[in-house]
C-alpha positions in Angstrom: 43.3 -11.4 93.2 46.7 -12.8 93.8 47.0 -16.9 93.9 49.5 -17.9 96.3 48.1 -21.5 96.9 48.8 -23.7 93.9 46.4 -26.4 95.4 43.5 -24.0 94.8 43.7 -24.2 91.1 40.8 -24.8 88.9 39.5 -28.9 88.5 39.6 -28.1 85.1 43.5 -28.2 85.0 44.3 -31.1 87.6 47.9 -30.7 89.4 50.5 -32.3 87.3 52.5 -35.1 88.6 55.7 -34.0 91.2 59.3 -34.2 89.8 62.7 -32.7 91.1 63.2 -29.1 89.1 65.0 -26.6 89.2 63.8 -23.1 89.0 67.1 -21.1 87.0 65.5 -17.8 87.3 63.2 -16.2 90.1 62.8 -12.8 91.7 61.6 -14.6 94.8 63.5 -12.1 96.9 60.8 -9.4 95.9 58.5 -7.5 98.7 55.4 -8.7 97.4 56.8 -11.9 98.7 57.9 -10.7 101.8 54.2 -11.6 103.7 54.6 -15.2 103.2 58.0 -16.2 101.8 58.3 -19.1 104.1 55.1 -20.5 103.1 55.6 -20.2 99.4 59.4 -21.8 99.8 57.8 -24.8 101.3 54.3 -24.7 98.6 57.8 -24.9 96.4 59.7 -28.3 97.8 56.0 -30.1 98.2 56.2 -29.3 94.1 59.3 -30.6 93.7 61.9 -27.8 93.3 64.8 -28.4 94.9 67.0 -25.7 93.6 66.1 -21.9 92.8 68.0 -18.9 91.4 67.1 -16.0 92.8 68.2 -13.3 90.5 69.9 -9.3 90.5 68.6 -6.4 88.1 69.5 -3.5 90.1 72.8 -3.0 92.3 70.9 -1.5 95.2 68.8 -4.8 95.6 71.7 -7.0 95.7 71.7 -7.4 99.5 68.2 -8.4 99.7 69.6 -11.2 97.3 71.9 -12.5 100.0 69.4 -11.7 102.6 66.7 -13.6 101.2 69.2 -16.9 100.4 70.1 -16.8 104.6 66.5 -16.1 105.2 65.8 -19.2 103.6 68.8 -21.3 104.9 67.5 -20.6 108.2 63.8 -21.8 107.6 63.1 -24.4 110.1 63.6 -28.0 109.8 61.7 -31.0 110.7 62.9 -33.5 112.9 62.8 -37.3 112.5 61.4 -39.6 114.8 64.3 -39.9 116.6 65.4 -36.6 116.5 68.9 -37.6 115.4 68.1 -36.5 111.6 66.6 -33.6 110.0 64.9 -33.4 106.8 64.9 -30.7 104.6 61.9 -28.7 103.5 63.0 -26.2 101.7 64.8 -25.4 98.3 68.3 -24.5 97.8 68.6 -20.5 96.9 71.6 -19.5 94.9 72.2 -16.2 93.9 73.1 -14.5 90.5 74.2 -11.0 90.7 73.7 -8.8 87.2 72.6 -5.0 86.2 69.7 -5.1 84.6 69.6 -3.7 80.8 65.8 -2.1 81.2 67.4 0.0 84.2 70.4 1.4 82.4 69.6 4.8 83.2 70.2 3.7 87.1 73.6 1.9 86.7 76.5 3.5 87.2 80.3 2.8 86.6 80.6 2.6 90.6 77.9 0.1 90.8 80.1 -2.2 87.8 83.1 -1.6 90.2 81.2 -2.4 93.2 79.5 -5.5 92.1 83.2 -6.8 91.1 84.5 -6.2 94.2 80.9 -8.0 95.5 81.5 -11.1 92.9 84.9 -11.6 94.5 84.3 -11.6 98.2 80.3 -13.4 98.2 81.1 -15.7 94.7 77.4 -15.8 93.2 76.4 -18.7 91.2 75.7 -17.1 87.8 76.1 -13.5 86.8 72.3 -11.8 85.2 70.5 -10.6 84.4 72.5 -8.7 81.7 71.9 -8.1 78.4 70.1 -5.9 75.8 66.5 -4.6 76.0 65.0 -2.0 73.2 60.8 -2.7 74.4 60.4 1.0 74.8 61.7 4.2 72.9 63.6 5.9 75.2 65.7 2.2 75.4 66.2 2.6 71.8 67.9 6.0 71.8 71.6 5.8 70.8 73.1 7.1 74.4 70.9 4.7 76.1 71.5 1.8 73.7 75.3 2.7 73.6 75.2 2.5 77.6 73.7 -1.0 77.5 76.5 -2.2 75.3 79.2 -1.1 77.4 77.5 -2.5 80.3 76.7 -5.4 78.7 80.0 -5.9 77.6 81.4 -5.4 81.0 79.7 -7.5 82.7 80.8 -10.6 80.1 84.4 -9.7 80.9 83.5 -9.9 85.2 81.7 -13.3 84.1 85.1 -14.4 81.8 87.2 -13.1 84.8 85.2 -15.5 87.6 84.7 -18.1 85.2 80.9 -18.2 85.9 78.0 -18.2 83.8 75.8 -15.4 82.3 72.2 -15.4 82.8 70.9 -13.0 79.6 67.9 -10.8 79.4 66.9 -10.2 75.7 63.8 -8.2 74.3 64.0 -6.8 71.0 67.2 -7.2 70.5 68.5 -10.6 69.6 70.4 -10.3 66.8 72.7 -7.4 68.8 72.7 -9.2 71.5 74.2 -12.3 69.2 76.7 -9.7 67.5 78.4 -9.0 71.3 78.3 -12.2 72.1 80.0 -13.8 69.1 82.4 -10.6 69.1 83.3 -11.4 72.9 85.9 -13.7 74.8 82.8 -15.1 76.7 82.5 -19.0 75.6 79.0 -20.2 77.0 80.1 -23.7 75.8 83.0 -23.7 78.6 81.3 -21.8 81.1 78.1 -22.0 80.6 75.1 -19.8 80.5 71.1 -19.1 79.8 68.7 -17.3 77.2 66.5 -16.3 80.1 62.7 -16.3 79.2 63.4 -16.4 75.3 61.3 -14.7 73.1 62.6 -14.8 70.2 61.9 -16.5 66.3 63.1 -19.9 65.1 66.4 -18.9 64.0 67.3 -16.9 67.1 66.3 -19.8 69.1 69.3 -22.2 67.3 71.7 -19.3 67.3 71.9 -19.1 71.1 72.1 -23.0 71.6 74.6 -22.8 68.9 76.5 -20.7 70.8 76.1 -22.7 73.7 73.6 -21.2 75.6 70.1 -23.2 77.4 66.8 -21.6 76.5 64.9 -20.2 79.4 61.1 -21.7 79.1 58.4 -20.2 81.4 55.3 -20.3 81.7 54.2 -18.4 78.6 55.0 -21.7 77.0 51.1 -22.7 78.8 49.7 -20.2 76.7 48.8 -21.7 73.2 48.6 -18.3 71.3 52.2 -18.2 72.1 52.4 -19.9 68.3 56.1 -18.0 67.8 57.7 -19.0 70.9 56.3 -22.5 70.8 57.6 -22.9 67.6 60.9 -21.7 68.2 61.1 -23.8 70.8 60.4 -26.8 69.0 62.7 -25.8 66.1 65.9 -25.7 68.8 64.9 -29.3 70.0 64.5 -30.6 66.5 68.0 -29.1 65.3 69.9 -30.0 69.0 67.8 -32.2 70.9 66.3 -31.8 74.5 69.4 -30.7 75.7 69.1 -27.1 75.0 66.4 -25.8 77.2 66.1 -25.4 80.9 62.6 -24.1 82.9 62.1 -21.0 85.1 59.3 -19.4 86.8 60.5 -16.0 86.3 58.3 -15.5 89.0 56.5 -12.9 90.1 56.4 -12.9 86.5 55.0 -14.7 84.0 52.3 -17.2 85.3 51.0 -20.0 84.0 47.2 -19.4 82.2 46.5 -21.8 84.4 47.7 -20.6 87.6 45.8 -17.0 86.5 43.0 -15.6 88.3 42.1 -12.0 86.4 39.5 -12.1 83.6 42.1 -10.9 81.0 44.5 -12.9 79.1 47.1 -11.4 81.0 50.0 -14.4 80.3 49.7 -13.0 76.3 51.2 -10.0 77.1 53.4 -10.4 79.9 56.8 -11.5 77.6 56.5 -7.9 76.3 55.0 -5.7 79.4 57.4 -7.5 82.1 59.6 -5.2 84.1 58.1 -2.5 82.2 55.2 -1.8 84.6 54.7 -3.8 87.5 58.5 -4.3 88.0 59.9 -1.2 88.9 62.7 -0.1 91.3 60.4 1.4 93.5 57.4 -0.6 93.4 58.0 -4.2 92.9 54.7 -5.8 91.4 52.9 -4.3 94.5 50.9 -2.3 92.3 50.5 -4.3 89.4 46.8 -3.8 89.3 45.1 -7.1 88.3 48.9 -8.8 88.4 48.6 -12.6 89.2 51.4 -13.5 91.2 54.3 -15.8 90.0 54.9 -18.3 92.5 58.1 -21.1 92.3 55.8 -23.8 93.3 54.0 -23.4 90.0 57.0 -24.9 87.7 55.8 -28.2 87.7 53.1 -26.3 84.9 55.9 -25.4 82.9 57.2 -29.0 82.6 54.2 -30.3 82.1 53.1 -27.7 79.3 56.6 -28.4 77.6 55.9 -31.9 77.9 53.2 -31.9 75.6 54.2 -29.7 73.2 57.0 -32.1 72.7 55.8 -35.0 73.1 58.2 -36.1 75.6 57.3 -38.1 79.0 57.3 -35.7 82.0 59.7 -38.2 83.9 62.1 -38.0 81.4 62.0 -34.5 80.5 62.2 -33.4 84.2 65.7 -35.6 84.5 67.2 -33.9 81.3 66.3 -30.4 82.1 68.1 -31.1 85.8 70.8 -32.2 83.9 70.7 -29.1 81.2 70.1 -26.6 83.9 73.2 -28.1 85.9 74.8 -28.0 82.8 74.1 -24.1 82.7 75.1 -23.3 86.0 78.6 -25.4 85.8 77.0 -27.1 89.0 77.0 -31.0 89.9 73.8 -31.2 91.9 73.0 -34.7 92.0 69.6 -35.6 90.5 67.3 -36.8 93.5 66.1 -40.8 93.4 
């Protein structure tokens, strides 16, 4: 059963309280959205997000990026009483462009060339997802691995190039991924940048933010078995404050347990079985069997979640992770009052 209806969820998790948010990372440009798009964009503004990222892995989807941004632009307003004013309904979509580590076999050097050539005619906001993913075997073999690199690596230098920042997918792999970074021209402190859904330990967790890079918090952070990542989150805010993290949906991704419908804990494996079955080039989530749909109008569980696990006010944490995730994205979107 697929929720797409975030009203509908159990009484025994009451809707959490409506803040402005900003969703940094969403694949909301997928098919399985493609049915009711409009509606779920709308679900998303009555929940407060106001900005979302929607997010490239493979160069043949990158259209369907811009596609879905105009599709969105062009959702219908409503009118005012007197017609003279419309009011916005929907949230902003901005667009990241990136080749996708866990598809390195697909990339080519034409598709680097061609998404340069892309990045300088339709600027994107934030270049991702990129980075370095060794979840299965055949990711771990040296040609493959040695591929990712170089793509990696690439795709920093078109980010130091445009001066815009990375958006970085990391599984198994942290402390390589650290090594490139470190090694590389590409100063997230200047321009920015996100861990996207981190996964990783305590340690990790402070070497990205001392790098300069936000942490990516989704909705496994709902799931209270997720001891590691809750305590590596914890362990960033302690050593650098609030200011290091930003929230995403990740979505169709990564729901929260609350927003979940199958009998199985699905949420406790998803940080490790994402975009390795239900996210495939050729079928996107569609058949996921059991797969709860990710929806953006589901954030406000993330904040919420976070929230308690830090002990921090929703209000306030919702204003500093606008500011963090502007911060990220080297945008100026003013925080709405």
């Amino acid at each position: 059963m697929t929720r797409t209806d975030p009203t509908s969820i159990s009484n025994h998790f009451p809707l959490p309280a409506i803040y402005p948010l900003i969703d940094t990372h969403t694949h909301f440009d997928a098919p399985v959205f493609d049915s009711d798009r409009q509606a779920q964009t709308r679900q998303a503004y009555v929940h407060g997000v106001r900005h979302l990222m929607l997010v490239g892995y493979l160069y043949q989807h990158f259209p369907r990026l811009y596609e879905t941004q105009q599709a969105i632009e062009q959702m219908p307003l409503s009118e005012s009483m007197d017609k003279a004013n419309c009011v916005n309904l929907y949230p902003k979509a901005h667009i990241a462009l990136g080749l996708h580590p866990f598809y390195i076999e697909q990339h080519t050097d034409a598709h680097l060339t061609s998404m340069a050539q892309m990045i300088q005619e339709q600027r994107p906001l934030a270049i991702g997802e990129i980075g370095l993913d060794t979840y299965t075997d055949a990711m771990k073999q040296p040609e493959a691995f040695a591929k990712q690199k170089r793509f990696f690596e690439a795709q920093l230098d078109i980010a130091v190039t445009h001066k815009l920042p990375v958006m970085l997918h990391i599984r198994k792999a942290h402390a390589e991924t650290l090594a490139i970074i470190k090694a590389h021209d590409y100063n997230a402190h200047k321009l920015g940048g996100i861990a996207h859904s981190f996964s990783g330990g305590e340690q990790e967790a402070k070497a990205f933010v001392k790098l300069g890079f936000k942490l990516g918090v989704t909705g496994q952070i709902t799931n209270q078995n997720a001891k590691k990542l809750r305590r590596a989150i914890k362990a960033a805010v302690d050593s650098y404050g609030l200011e290091c993290l930003v929230i995403e949906t990740d979505c169709p991704d990564m729901t929260p347990i609350m927003c979940q419908t199958s009998d199985d804990d699905q949420l406790t494996s998803q940080s490790d079985s994402r975009l390795a079955s239900g996210q495939s080039p050729d079928n996107e989530w569609q058949g996921a069997d059991g797969h709860n749909r990710n929806i953006p109008a589901n954030l406000p569980w993330v904040l919420t979640s976070l929230s308690e696990l830090l002990n921090v006010e929703p209000a306030e944490l919702a204003h500093q992770l606008w500011q963090n995730s502007c911060n990220a994205l080297q945008t100026s979107w003013s925080y709405p009052t």
